[in-house]
C-alpha angles and dihedrals in degrees: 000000000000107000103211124201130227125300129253128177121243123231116253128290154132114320099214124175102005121183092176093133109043119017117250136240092292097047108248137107104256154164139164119224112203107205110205117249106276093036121134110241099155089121088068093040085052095053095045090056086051089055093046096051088039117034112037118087116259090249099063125083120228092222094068093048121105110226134199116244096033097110125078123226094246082070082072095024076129087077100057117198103091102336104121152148095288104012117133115221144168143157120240120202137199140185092218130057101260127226120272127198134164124231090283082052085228097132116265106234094204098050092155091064098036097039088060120145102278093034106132102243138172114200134212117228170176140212109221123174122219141180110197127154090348094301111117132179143116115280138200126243123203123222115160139349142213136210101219090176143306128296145181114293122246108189088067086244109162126201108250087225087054091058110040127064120213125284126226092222093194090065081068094062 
Protein backbone atom coordinates (compact mmCIF):
# COMPACT_ATOMS: atom_id res chain seq x y z
CA UNK A 1 0.00 0.00 0.00
CA UNK A 2 1.32 3.53 -1.38
CA UNK A 3 2.19 5.95 2.03
CA UNK A 4 1.48 9.38 0.84
CA UNK A 5 2.97 12.71 2.49
CA UNK A 6 1.26 15.89 3.47
CA UNK A 7 -0.49 18.02 1.23
CA UNK A 8 0.46 21.27 -0.06
CA UNK A 9 -1.39 23.43 -2.56
CA UNK A 10 0.20 24.31 -6.02
CA UNK A 11 0.43 27.85 -7.33
CA UNK A 12 -1.57 28.62 -9.77
CA UNK A 13 -1.45 27.45 -13.32
CA UNK A 14 -2.90 26.07 -16.42
CA UNK A 15 -5.67 23.01 -15.79
CA UNK A 16 -4.99 20.98 -18.70
CA UNK A 17 -6.74 17.31 -19.38
CA UNK A 18 -9.10 17.06 -16.64
CA UNK A 19 -11.13 14.01 -16.18
CA UNK A 20 -12.76 15.41 -12.70
CA UNK A 21 -15.87 14.56 -13.61
CA UNK A 22 -15.78 10.90 -15.28
CA UNK A 23 -12.73 8.72 -14.72
CA UNK A 24 -10.50 8.11 -17.74
CA UNK A 25 -9.37 5.23 -19.59
CA UNK A 26 -7.46 4.10 -16.87
CA UNK A 27 -9.96 4.50 -14.39
CA UNK A 28 -8.92 7.22 -12.14
CA UNK A 29 -10.03 11.07 -11.44
CA UNK A 30 -7.42 13.05 -13.03
CA UNK A 31 -5.81 16.55 -14.59
CA UNK A 32 -2.41 17.99 -15.62
CA UNK A 33 -1.49 21.81 -14.54
CA UNK A 34 1.06 23.27 -16.73
CA UNK A 35 3.22 26.53 -14.33
CA UNK A 36 4.69 29.12 -16.70
CA UNK A 37 8.18 29.26 -16.97
CA UNK A 38 9.47 31.58 -13.92
CA UNK A 39 6.82 30.24 -11.54
CA UNK A 40 7.69 29.23 -8.04
CA UNK A 41 6.99 25.82 -7.54
CA UNK A 42 9.42 25.12 -4.75
CA UNK A 43 6.45 24.02 -2.50
CA UNK A 44 5.94 20.65 -5.04
CA UNK A 45 9.58 20.14 -5.39
CA UNK A 46 9.62 20.25 -1.90
CA UNK A 47 7.00 17.64 -1.44
CA UNK A 48 8.35 15.49 -3.79
CA UNK A 49 11.81 15.50 -1.82
CA UNK A 50 9.74 14.66 1.32
CA UNK A 51 8.36 11.79 -0.46
CA UNK A 52 11.36 10.82 -1.60
CA UNK A 53 13.29 10.90 2.05
CA UNK A 54 10.31 9.56 3.51
CA UNK A 55 8.57 7.47 1.70
CA UNK A 56 11.06 4.94 -0.60
CA UNK A 57 12.25 1.82 0.95
CA UNK A 58 15.64 1.88 2.21
CA UNK A 59 16.72 -0.58 -0.57
CA UNK A 60 15.97 1.66 -3.70
CA UNK A 61 17.91 3.82 -4.84
CA UNK A 62 16.52 7.49 -5.70
CA UNK A 63 18.37 7.60 -8.75
CA UNK A 64 16.30 4.87 -10.45
CA UNK A 65 12.76 6.63 -9.38
CA UNK A 66 10.68 8.46 -11.85
CA UNK A 67 9.53 11.73 -10.40
CA UNK A 68 6.69 14.17 -11.26
CA UNK A 69 7.83 17.78 -12.44
CA UNK A 70 11.14 16.56 -14.25
CA UNK A 71 10.00 17.24 -17.73
CA UNK A 72 9.87 20.82 -19.44
CA UNK A 73 6.76 22.09 -21.51
CA UNK A 74 8.73 22.21 -24.96
CA UNK A 75 8.58 18.30 -24.58
CA UNK A 76 4.87 18.91 -25.40
CA UNK A 77 5.51 22.48 -27.35
CA UNK A 78 3.13 20.22 -30.11
CA UNK A 79 0.32 21.01 -28.03
CA UNK A 80 0.51 24.67 -28.05
CA UNK A 81 -1.53 26.66 -25.08
CA UNK A 82 1.15 27.00 -22.28
CA UNK A 83 3.32 24.37 -23.05
CA UNK A 84 6.50 26.00 -23.56
CA UNK A 85 10.36 26.09 -23.40
CA UNK A 86 10.53 26.40 -19.40
CA UNK A 87 7.34 25.70 -18.38
CA UNK A 88 6.90 22.93 -15.14
CA UNK A 89 4.02 20.42 -15.55
CA UNK A 90 2.44 17.01 -14.08
CA UNK A 91 -0.58 15.15 -13.85
CA UNK A 92 -2.04 14.36 -10.49
CA UNK A 93 -4.59 11.29 -10.08
CA UNK A 94 -7.12 10.21 -7.65
CA UNK A 95 -9.62 7.10 -6.92
CA UNK A 96 -12.27 9.35 -5.77
CA UNK A 97 -13.92 12.22 -7.54
CA UNK A 98 -11.94 15.37 -5.91
CA UNK A 99 -13.41 18.54 -4.57
CA UNK A 100 -13.97 21.27 -6.72
CA UNK A 101 -14.53 25.11 -5.66
CA UNK A 102 -14.39 28.43 -7.56
CA UNK A 103 -12.25 31.60 -6.36
CA UNK A 104 -14.94 32.40 -3.65
CA UNK A 105 -14.31 28.38 -2.64
CA UNK A 106 -17.93 28.13 -2.62
CA UNK A 107 -18.23 24.43 -5.12
CA UNK A 108 -18.75 24.92 -8.52
CA UNK A 109 -22.11 22.66 -9.51
CA UNK A 110 -21.07 22.35 -13.49
CA UNK A 111 -17.51 21.21 -13.04
CA UNK A 112 -17.49 19.60 -16.40
CA UNK A 113 -18.02 23.40 -18.35
CA UNK A 114 -15.80 25.59 -15.91
CA UNK A 115 -13.04 23.02 -15.38
CA UNK A 116 -12.36 23.13 -19.22
CA UNK A 117 -8.64 22.73 -20.58
CA UNK A 118 -7.08 26.80 -20.14
CA UNK A 119 -9.10 27.43 -17.04
CA UNK A 120 -6.40 29.11 -14.21
CA UNK A 121 -6.39 26.45 -11.45
CA UNK A 122 -4.42 25.70 -8.11
CA UNK A 123 -4.62 22.07 -6.95
CA UNK A 124 -4.60 20.49 -3.71
CA UNK A 125 -2.25 17.50 -3.24
CA UNK A 126 -0.11 14.52 -2.10
CA UNK A 127 3.28 12.82 -2.88
CA UNK A 128 2.84 8.94 -2.81
CA UNK A 129 5.46 6.63 -3.72
CA UNK A 130 4.67 3.18 -5.86
CA UNK A 131 6.33 0.31 -7.26
CA UNK A 132 3.99 -1.47 -10.00
CA UNK A 133 5.11 -3.63 -12.97
CA UNK A 134 8.90 -2.48 -12.42
CA UNK A 135 8.21 0.82 -12.83
CA UNK A 136 8.95 2.81 -9.59
CA UNK A 137 8.67 6.55 -8.76
CA UNK A 138 6.80 9.14 -6.49
CA UNK A 139 3.33 10.09 -7.68
CA UNK A 140 1.08 12.68 -7.21
CA UNK A 141 -2.38 12.37 -5.62
CA UNK A 142 -5.07 14.76 -6.22
CA UNK A 143 -7.18 15.93 -3.67
CA UNK A 144 -8.96 19.18 -4.44
CA UNK A 145 -8.87 21.90 -6.96
CA UNK A 146 -9.35 25.27 -7.32
CA UNK A 147 -10.63 27.78 -10.36
CA UNK A 148 -8.36 30.67 -9.86
CA UNK A 149 -9.86 32.35 -12.97
CA UNK A 150 -10.61 31.76 -16.77
CA UNK A 151 -8.25 31.24 -19.46
CA UNK A 152 -7.89 30.71 -22.83
CA UNK A 153 -9.19 27.44 -23.96
CA UNK A 154 -7.03 24.89 -25.25
CA UNK A 155 -9.05 22.31 -26.59
CA UNK A 156 -10.24 24.99 -29.49
CA UNK A 157 -13.88 24.60 -27.94
CA UNK A 158 -16.01 27.50 -29.04
CA UNK A 159 -19.35 28.81 -27.27
CA UNK A 160 -22.35 27.98 -29.56
CA UNK A 161 -23.49 31.26 -28.93
CA UNK A 162 -19.99 32.49 -30.09
CA UNK A 163 -20.50 30.82 -33.50
CA UNK A 164 -24.00 31.31 -34.66
CA UNK A 165 -25.85 34.89 -35.61
CA UNK A 166 -29.60 35.34 -34.93
CA UNK A 167 -32.47 33.82 -37.06
CA UNK A 168 -35.60 35.69 -38.26
CA UNK A 169 -37.67 32.94 -37.49
CA UNK A 170 -40.30 34.20 -39.29
CA UNK A 171 -38.17 33.81 -42.73
CA UNK A 172 -38.62 30.06 -41.91
CA UNK A 173 -42.60 30.21 -42.15
Amino acid sequence: MAKATNKVITPVGTLSFPSLVTKNEKGKFSASIVFAPGTDVSVIEGLIQTAVETLVPADVNPKSLRLPMQRDGAEKSHLGGPYVDGAKFFEAKSNFQPGVVGPDRQPIMNVADELYPGALVRFQIHAFYYSTDGNRGIGIGLDNVQKAGDGARLDGAVAAEDVFGAIDTDDLL
